[in-house]
PyMOL Python script that loads the backbone (N, CA, C, O; Angstrom):
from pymol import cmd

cmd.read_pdbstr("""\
ATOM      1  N   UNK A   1      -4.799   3.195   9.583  1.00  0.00           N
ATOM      2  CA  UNK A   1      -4.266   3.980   8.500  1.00  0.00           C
ATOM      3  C   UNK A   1      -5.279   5.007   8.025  1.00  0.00           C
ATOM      4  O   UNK A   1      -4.844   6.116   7.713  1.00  0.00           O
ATOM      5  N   UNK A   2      -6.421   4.792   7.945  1.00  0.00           N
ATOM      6  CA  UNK A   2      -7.311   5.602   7.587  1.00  0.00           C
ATOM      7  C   UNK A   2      -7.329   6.859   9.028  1.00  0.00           C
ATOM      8  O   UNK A   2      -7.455   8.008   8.604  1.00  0.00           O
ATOM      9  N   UNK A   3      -7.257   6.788  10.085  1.00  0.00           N
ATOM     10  CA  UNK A   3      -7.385   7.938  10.998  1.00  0.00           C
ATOM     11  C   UNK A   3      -6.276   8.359  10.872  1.00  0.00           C
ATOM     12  O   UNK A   3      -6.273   9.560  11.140  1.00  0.00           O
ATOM     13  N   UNK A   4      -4.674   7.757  10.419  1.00  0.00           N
ATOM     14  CA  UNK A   4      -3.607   9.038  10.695  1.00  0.00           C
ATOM     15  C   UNK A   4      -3.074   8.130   8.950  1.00  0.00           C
ATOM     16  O   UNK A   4      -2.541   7.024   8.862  1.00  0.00           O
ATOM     17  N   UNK A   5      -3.379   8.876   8.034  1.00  0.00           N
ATOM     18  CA  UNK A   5      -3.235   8.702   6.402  1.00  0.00           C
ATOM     19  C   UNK A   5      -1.990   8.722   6.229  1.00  0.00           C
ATOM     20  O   UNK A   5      -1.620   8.078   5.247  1.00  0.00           O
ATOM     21  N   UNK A   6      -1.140   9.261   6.865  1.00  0.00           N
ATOM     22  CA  UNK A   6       0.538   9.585   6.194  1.00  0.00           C
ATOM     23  C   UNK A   6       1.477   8.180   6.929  1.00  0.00           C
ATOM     24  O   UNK A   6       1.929   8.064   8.068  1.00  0.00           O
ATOM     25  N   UNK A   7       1.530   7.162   5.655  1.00  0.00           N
ATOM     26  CA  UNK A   7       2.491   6.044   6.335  1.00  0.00           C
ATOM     27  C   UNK A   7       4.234   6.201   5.510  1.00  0.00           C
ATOM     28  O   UNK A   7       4.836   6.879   4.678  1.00  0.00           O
ATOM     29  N   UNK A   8       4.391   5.227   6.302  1.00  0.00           N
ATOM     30  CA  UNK A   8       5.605   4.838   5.730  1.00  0.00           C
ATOM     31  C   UNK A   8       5.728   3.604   6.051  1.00  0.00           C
ATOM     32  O   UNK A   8       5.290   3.125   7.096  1.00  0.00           O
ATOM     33  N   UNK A   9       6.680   2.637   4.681  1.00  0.00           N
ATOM     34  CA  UNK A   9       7.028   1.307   4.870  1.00  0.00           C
ATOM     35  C   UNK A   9       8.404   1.174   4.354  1.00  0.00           C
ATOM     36  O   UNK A   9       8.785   1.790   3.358  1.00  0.00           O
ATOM     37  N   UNK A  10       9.247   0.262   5.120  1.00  0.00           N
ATOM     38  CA  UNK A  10      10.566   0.196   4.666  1.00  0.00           C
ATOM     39  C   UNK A  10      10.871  -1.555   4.861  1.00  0.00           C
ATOM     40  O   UNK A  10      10.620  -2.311   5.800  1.00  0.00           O
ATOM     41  N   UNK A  11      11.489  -1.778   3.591  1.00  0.00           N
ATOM     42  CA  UNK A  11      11.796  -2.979   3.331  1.00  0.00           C
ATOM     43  C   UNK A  11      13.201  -3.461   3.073  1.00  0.00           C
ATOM     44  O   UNK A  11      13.730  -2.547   2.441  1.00  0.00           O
ATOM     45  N   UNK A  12      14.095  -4.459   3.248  1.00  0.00           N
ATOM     46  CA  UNK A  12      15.171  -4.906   2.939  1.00  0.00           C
ATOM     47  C   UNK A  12      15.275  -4.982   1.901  1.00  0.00           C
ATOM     48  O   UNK A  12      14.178  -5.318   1.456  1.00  0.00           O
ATOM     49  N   UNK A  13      16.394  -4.808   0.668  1.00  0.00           N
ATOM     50  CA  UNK A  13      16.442  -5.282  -0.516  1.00  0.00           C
ATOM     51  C   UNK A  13      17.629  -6.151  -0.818  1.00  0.00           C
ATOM     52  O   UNK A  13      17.645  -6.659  -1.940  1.00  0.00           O
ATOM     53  N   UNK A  14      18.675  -6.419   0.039  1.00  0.00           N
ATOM     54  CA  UNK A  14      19.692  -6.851   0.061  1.00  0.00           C
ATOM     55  C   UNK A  14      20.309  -6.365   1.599  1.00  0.00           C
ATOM     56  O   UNK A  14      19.792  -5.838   2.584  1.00  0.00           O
ATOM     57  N   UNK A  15      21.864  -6.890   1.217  1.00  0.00           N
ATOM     58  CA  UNK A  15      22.368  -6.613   2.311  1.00  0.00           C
ATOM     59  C   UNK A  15      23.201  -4.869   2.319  1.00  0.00           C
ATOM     60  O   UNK A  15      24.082  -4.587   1.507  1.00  0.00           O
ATOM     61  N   UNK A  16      22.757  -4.000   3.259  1.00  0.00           N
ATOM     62  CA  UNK A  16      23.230  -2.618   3.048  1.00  0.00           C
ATOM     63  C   UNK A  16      22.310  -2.019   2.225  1.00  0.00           C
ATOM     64  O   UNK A  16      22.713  -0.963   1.739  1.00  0.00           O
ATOM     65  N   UNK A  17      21.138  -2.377   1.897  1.00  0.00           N
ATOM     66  CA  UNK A  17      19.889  -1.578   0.564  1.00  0.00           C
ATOM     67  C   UNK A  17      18.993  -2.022   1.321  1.00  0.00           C
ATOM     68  O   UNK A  17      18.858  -3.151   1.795  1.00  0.00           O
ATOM     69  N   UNK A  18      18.265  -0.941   1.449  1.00  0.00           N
ATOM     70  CA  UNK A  18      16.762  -0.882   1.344  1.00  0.00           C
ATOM     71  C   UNK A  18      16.110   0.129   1.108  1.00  0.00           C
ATOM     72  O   UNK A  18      16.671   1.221   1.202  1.00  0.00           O
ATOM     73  N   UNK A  19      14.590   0.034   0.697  1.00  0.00           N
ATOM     74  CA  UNK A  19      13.419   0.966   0.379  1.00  0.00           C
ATOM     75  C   UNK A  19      12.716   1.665   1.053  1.00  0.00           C
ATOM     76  O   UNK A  19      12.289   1.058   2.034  1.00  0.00           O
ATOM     77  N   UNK A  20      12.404   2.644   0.981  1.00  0.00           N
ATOM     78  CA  UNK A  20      11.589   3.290   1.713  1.00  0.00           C
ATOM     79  C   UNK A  20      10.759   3.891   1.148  1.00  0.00           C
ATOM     80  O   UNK A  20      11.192   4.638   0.270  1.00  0.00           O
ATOM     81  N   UNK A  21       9.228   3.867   1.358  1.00  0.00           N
ATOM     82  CA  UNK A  21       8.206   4.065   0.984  1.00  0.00           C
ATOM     83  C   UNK A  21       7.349   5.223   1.830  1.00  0.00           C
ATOM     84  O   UNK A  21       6.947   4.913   2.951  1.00  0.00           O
ATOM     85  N   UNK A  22       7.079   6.490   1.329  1.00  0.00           N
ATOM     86  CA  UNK A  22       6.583   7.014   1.709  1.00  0.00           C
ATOM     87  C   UNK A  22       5.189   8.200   1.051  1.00  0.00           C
ATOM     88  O   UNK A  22       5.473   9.162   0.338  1.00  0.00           O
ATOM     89  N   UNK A  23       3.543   7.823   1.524  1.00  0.00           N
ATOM     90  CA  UNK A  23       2.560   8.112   0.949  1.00  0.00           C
ATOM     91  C   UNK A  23       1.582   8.153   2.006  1.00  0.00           C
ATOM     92  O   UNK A  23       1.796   7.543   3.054  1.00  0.00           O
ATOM     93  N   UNK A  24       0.409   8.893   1.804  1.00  0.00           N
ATOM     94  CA  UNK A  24      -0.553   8.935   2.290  1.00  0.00           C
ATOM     95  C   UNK A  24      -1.622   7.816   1.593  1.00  0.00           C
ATOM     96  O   UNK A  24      -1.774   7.678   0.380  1.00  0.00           O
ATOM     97  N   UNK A  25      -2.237   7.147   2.516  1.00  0.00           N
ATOM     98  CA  UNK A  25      -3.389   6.403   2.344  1.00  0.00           C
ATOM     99  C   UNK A  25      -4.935   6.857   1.852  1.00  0.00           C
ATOM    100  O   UNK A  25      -5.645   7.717   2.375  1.00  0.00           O
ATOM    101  N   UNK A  26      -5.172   6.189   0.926  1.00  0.00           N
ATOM    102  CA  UNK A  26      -6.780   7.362   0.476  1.00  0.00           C
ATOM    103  C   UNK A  26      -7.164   5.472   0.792  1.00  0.00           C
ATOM    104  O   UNK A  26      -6.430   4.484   0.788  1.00  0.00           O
ATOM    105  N   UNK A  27      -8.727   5.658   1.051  1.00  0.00           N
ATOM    106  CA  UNK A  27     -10.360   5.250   1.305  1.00  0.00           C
ATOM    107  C   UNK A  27     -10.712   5.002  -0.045  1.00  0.00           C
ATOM    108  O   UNK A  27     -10.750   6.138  -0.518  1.00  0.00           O
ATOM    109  N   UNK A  28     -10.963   4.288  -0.860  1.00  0.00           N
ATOM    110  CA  UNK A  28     -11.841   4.181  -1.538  1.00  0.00           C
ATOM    111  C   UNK A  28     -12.830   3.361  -1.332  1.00  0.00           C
ATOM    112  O   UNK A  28     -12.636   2.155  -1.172  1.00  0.00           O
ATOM    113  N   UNK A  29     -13.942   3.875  -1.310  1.00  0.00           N
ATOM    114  CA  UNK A  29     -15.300   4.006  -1.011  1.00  0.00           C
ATOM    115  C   UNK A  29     -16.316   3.145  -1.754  1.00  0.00           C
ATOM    116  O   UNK A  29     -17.441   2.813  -1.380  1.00  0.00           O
ATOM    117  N   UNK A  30     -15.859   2.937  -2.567  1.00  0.00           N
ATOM    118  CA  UNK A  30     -16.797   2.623  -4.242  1.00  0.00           C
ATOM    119  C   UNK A  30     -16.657   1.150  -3.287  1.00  0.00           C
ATOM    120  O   UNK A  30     -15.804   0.760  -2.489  1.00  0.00           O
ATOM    121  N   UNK A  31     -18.161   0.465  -3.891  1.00  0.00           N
ATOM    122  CA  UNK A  31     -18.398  -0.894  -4.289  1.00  0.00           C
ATOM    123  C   UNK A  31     -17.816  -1.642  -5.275  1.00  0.00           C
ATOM    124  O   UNK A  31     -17.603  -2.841  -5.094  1.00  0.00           O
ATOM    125  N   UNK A  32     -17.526  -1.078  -6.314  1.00  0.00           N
ATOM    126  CA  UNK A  32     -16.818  -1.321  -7.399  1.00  0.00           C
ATOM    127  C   UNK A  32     -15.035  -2.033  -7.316  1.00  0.00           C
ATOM    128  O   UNK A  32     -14.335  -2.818  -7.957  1.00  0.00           O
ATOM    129  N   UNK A  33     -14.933  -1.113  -6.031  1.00  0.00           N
ATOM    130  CA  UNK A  33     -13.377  -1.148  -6.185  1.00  0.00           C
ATOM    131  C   UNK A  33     -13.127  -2.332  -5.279  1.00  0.00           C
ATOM    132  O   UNK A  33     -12.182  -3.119  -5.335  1.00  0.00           O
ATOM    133  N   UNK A  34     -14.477  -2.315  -4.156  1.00  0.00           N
ATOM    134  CA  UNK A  34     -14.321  -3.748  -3.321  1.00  0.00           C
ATOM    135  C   UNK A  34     -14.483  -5.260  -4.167  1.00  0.00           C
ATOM    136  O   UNK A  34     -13.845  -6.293  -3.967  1.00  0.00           O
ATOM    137  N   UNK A  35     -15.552  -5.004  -5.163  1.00  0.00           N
ATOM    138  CA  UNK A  35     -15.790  -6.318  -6.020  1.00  0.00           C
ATOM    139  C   UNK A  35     -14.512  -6.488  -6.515  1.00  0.00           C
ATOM    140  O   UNK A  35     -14.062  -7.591  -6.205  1.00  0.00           O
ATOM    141  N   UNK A  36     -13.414  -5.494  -7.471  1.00  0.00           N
ATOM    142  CA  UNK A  36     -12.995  -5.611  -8.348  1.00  0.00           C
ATOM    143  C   UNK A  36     -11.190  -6.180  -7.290  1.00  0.00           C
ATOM    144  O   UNK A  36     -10.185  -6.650  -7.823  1.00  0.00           O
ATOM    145  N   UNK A  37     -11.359  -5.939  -6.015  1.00  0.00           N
ATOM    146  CA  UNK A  37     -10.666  -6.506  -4.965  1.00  0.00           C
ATOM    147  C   UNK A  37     -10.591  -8.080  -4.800  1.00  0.00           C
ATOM    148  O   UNK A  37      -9.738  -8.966  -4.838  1.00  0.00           O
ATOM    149  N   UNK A  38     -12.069  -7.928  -4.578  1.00  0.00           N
ATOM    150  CA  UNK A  38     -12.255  -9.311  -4.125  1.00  0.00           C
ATOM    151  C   UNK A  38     -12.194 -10.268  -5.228  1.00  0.00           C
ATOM    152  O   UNK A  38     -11.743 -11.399  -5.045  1.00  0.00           O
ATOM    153  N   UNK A  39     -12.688  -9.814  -6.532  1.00  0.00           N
ATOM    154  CA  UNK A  39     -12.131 -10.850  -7.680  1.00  0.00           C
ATOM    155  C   UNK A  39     -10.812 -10.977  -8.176  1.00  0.00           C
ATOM    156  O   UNK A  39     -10.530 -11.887  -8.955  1.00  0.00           O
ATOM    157  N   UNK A  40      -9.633  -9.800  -7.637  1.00  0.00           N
ATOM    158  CA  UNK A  40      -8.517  -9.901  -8.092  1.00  0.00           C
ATOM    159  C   UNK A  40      -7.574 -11.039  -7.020  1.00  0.00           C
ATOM    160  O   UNK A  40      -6.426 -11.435  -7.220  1.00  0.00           O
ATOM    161  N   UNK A  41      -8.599 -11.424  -5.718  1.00  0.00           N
ATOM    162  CA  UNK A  41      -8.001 -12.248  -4.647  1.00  0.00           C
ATOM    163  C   UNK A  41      -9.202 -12.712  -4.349  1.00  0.00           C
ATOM    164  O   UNK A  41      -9.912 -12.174  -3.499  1.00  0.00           O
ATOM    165  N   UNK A  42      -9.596 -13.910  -5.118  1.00  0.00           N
ATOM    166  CA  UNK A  42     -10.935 -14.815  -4.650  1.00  0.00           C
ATOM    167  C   UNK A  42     -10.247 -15.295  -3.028  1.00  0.00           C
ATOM    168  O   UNK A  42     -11.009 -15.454  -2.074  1.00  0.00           O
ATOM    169  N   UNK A  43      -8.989 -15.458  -2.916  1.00  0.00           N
ATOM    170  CA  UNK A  43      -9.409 -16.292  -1.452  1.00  0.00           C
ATOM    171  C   UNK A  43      -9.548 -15.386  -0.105  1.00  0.00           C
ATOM    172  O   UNK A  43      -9.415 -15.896   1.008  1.00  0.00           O
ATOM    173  N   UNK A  44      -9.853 -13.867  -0.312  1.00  0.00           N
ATOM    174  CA  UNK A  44     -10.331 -13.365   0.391  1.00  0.00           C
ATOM    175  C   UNK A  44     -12.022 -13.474   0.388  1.00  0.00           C
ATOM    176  O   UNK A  44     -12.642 -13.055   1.365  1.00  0.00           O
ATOM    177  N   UNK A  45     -12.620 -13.975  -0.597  1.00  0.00           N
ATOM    178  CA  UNK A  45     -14.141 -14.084  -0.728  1.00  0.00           C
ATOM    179  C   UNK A  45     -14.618 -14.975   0.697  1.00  0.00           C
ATOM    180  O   UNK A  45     -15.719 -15.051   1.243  1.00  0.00           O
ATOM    181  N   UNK A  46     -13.564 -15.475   0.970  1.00  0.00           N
ATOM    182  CA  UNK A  46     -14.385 -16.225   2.542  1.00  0.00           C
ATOM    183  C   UNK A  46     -14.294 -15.227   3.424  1.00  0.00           C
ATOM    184  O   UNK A  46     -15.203 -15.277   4.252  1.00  0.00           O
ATOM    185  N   UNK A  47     -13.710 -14.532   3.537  1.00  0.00           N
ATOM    186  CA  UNK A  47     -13.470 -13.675   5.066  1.00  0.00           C
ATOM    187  C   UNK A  47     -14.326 -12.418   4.494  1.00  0.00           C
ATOM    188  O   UNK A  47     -14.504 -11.597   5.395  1.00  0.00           O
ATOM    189  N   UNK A  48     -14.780 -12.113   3.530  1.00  0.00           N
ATOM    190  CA  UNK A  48     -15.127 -10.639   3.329  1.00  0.00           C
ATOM    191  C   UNK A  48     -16.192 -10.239   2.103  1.00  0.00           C
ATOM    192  O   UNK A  48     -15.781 -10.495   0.971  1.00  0.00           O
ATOM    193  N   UNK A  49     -17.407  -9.689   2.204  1.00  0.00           N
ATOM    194  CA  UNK A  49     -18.075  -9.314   0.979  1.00  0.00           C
ATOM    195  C   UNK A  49     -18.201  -7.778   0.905  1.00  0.00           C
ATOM    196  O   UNK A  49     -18.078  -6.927   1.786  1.00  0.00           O
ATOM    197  N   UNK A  50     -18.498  -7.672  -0.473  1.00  0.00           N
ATOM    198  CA  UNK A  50     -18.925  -6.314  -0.272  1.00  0.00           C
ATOM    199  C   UNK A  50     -20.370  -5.802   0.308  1.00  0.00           C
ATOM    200  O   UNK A  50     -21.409  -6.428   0.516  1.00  0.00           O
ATOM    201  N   UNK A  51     -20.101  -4.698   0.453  1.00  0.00           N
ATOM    202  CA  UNK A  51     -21.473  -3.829   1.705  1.00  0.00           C
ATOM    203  C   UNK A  51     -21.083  -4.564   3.045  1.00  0.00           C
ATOM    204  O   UNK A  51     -21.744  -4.253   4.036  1.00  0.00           O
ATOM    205  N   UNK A  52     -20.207  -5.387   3.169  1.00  0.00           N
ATOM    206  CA  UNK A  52     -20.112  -6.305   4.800  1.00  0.00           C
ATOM    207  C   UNK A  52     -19.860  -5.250   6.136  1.00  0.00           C
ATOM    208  O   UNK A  52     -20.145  -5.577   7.289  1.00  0.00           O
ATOM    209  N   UNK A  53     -19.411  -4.239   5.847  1.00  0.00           N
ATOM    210  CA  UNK A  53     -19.168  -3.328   6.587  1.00  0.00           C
ATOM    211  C   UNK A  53     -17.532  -3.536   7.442  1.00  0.00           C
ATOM    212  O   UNK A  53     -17.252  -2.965   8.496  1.00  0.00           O
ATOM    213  N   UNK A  54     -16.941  -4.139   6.960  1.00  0.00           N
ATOM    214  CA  UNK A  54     -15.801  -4.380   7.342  1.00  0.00           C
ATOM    215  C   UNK A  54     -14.453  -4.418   6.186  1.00  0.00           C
ATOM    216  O   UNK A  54     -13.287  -4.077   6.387  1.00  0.00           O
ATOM    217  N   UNK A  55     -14.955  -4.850   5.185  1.00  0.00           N
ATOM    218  CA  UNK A  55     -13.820  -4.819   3.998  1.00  0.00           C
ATOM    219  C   UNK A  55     -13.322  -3.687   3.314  1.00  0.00           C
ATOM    220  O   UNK A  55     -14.288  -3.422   2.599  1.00  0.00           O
ATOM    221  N   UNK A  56     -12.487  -2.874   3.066  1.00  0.00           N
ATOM    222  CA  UNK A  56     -12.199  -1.870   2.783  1.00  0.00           C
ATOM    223  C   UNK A  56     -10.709  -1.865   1.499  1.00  0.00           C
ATOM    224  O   UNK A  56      -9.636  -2.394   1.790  1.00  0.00           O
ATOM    225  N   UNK A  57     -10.885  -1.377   0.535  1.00  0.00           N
ATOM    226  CA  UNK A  57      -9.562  -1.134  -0.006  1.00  0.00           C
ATOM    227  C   UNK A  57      -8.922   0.176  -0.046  1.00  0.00           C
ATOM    228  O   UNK A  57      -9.624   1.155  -0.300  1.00  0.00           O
ATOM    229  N   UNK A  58      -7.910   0.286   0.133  1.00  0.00           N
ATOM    230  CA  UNK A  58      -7.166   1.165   0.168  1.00  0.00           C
ATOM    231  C   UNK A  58      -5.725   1.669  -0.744  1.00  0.00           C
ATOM    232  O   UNK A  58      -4.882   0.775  -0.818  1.00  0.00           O
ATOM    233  N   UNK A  59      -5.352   3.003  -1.447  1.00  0.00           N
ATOM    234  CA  UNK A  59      -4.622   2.987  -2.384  1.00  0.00           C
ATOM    235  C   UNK A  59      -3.406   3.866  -1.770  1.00  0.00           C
ATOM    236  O   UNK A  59      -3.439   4.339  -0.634  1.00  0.00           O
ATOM    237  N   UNK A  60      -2.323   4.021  -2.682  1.00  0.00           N
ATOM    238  CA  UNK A  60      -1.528   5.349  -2.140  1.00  0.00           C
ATOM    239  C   UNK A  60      -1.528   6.449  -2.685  1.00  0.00           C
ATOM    240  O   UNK A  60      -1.691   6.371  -3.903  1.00  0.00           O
ATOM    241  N   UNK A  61      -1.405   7.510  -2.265  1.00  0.00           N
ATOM    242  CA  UNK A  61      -1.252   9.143  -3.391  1.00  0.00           C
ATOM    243  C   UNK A  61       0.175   9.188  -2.629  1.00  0.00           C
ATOM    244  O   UNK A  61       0.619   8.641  -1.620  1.00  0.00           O
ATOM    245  N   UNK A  62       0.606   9.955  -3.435  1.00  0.00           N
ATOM    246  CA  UNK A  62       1.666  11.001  -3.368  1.00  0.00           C
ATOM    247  C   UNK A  62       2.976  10.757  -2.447  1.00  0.00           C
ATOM    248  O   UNK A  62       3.522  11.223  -1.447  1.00  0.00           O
ATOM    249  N   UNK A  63       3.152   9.629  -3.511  1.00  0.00           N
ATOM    250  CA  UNK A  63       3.937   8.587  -3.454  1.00  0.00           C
ATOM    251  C   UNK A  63       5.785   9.052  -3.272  1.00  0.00           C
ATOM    252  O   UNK A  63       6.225   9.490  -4.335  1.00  0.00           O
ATOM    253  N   UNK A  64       6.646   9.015  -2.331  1.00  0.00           N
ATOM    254  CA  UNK A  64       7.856   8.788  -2.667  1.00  0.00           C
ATOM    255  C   UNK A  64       8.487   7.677  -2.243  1.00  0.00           C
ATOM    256  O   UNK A  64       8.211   7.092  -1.196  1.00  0.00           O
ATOM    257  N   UNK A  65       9.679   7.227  -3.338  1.00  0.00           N
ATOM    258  CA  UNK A  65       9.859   5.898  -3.252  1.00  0.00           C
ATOM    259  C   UNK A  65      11.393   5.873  -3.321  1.00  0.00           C
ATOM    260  O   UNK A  65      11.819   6.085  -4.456  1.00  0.00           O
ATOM    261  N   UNK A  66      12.425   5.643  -2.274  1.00  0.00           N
ATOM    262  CA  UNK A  66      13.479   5.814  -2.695  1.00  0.00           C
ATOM    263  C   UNK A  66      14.365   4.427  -1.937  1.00  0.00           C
ATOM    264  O   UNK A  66      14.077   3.778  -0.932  1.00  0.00           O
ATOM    265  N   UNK A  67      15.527   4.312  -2.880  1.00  0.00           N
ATOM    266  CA  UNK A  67      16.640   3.521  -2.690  1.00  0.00           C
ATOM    267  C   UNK A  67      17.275   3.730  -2.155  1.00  0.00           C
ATOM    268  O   UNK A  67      17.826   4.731  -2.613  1.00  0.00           O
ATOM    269  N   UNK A  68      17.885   3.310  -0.942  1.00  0.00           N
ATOM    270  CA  UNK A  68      18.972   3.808   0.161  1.00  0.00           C
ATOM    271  C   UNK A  68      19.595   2.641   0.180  1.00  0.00           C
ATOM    272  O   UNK A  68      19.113   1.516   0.046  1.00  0.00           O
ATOM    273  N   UNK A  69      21.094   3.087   0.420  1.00  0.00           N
ATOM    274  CA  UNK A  69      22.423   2.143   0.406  1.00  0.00           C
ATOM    275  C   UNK A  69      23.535   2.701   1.473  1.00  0.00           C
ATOM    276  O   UNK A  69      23.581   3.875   1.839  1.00  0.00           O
ATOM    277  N   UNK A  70      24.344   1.761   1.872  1.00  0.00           N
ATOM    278  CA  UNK A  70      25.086   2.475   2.925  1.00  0.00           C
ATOM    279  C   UNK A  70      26.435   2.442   1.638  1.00  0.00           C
ATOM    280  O   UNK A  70      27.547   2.724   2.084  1.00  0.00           O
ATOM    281  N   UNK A  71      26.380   2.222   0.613  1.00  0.00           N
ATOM    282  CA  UNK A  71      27.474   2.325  -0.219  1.00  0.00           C
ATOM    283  C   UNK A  71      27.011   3.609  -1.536  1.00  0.00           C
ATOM    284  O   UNK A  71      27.749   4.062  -2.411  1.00  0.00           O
ATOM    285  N   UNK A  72      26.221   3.788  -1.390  1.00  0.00           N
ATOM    286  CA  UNK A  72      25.833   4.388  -2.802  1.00  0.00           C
ATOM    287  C   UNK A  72      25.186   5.660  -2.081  1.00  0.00           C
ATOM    288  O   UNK A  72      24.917   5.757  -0.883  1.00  0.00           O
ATOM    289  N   UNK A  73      24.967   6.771  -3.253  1.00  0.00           N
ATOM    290  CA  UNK A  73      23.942   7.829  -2.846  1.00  0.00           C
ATOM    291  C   UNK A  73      22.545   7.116  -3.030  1.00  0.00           C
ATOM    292  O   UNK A  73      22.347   6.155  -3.773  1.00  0.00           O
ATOM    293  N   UNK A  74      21.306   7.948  -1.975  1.00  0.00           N
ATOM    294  CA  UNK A  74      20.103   7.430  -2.288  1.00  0.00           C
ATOM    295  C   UNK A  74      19.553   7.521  -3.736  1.00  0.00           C
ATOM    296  O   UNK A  74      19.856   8.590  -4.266  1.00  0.00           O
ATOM    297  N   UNK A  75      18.636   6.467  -4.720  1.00  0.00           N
ATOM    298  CA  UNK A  75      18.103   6.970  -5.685  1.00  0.00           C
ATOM    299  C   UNK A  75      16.996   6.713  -5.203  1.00  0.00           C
ATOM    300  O   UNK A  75      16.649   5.836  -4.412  1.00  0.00           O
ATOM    301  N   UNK A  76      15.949   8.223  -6.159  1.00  0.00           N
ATOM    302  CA  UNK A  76      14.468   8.058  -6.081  1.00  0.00           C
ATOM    303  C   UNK A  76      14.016   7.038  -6.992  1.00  0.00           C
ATOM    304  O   UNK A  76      14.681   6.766  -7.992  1.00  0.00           O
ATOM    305  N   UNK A  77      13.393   6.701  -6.837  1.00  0.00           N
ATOM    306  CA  UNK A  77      12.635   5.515  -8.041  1.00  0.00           C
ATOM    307  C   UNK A  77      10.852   6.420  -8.302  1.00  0.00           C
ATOM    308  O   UNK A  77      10.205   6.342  -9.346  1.00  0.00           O
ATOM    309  N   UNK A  78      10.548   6.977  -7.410  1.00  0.00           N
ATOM    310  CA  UNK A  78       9.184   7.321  -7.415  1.00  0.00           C
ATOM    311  C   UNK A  78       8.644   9.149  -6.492  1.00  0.00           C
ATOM    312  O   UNK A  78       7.465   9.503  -6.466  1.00  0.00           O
TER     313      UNK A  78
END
""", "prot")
cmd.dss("prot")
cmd.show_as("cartoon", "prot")
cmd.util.cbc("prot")
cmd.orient("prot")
């Protein structure tokens, strides 16, 4: 995700509904944001520290978020 930033994720919400998620991936870099990771999910503290050179968090920008139905028009939510 970090070499090609522009994802998309689509999820079921029922039967005939689902979401679709679409944003680019940003890097954040900070130490800060890895601690403040790893304390928001201690049971990643076994597999991963910070400075480890492997743990990374990642956020979304520029976000669209919409509701699709095969009965309804799409709504945006985001």
């Amino acid at each position: 995700m970090i070499a090609h930033p522009d994802v998309e994720i689509t999820a079921m919400q029922g039967e005939g509904v689902w979401i679709r998620l679409s944003a680019k991936v940003i890097r954040d870099g900070r130490d800060e944001a890895r601690a403040a990771m790893l304390d928001a999910c201690p049971e990643l503290k076994g597999m991963y520290a910070v400075g480890d050179g492997v743990f990374e968090v990642l956020y979304f920008e520029d976000i669209d978020l919409v509701r699709w139905s095969f009965t309804a028009p799409p709504e945006v939510i985001v």
